[in-house]
N, C-alpha and C positions, 0 to 999 in steps of 0.2 A: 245919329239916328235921323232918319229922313222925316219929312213933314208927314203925315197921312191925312188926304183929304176926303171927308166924310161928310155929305149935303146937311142941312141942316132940318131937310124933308125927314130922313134917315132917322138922324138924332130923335127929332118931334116926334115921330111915327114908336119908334122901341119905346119912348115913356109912355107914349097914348095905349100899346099894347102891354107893357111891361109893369109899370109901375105898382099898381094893385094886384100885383103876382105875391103868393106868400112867400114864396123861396127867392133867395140871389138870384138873381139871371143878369148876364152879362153881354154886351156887345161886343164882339174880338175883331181883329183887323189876322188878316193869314197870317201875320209874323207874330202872332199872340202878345199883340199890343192890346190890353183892356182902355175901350174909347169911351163906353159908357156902364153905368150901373142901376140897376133900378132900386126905386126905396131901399129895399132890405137888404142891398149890398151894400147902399152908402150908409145906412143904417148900420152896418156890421162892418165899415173901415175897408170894401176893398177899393184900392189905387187905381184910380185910372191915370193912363200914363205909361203904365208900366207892363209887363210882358206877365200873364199869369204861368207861364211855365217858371218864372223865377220867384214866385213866392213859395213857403215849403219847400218841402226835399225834394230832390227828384224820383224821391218811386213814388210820390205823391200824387205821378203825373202818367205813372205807368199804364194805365188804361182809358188813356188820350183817346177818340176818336174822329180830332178835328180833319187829321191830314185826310181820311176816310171820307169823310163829308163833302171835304173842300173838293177832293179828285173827282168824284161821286156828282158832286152837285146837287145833294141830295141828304136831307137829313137821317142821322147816326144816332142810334138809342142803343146805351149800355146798361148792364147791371150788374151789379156784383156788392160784394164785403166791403168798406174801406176801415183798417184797423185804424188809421190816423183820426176817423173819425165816429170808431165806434157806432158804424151805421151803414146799411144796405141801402144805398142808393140809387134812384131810378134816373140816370142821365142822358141829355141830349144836345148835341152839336146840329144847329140847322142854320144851314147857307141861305143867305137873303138870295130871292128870287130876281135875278136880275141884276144884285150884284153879290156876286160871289165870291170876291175877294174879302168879304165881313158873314159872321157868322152871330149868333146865338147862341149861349153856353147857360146851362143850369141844371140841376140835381135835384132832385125830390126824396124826402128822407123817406123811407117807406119800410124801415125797419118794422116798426108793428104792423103790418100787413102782410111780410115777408111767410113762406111758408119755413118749417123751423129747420128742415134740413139745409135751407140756406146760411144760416145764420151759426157763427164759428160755437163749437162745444166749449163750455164755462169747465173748469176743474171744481169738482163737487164731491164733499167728503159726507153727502147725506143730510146735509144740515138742512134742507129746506124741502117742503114738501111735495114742491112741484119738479124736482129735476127726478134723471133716470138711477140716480143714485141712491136715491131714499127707497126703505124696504119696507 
């Protein structure tokens, strides 16, 4: 694996911006090297060093948007279901201005705010009184 050089303006700058974020957010390198992590990531064990495409499975990664962003130049917002983690998440890939070989990654849980036809149908045999099951 090759060295990746990353300013230490860079580095300073994502913790000045990122650190008192409530959610993970990550600094990537385009080969999805994880270079940095703000609190609640190093707080939650993720690796810098290491390629986030290789943590988890790979469908884990199925609604990647980086290559999107990186081509783009131009930050990438997804959302959808993720069953791995039991949560509707609001995610964004944004390419640093300037340099665009490193990006921004993080996810915002937003499952209770979610509207309900989003969010996967429970099997319900009636037992509780909020689903569509109960008569």
């Amino acid at each position: 694996m090759s060295t990746i050089e990353v300013s230490e303006e860079i580095r300073r700058n994502f913790h000045l911006f990122w650190d008192n974020y409530p959610e993970p957010v990550m600094l990537i390198y385009k080969d999805r090297t994880i270079l940095e992590g703000n609190r609640v990531a190093q707080e939650q064990g993720y690796p810098t060093g290491l390629r986030c495409i290789d943590l988890g499975e790979k469908k884990h990664h199925a609604g990647c948007r980086a290559n999107i962003a990186l081509r783009d130049k131009t930050g990438v917002r997804d959302t959808a279901w993720y069953d791995f983690r039991s949560a509707f998440l609001d995610s964004y890939w944004i390419p640093l201005a300037g340099a665009e070989d490193f990006y921004v990654h993080f996810a915002n849980d937003i499952t209770k705010f979610a509207a309900e036809h989003l969010l996967p149908k429970e099997d319900c045999s009636g037992g509780c009184s909020s689903c569509t099951g109960h008569e």
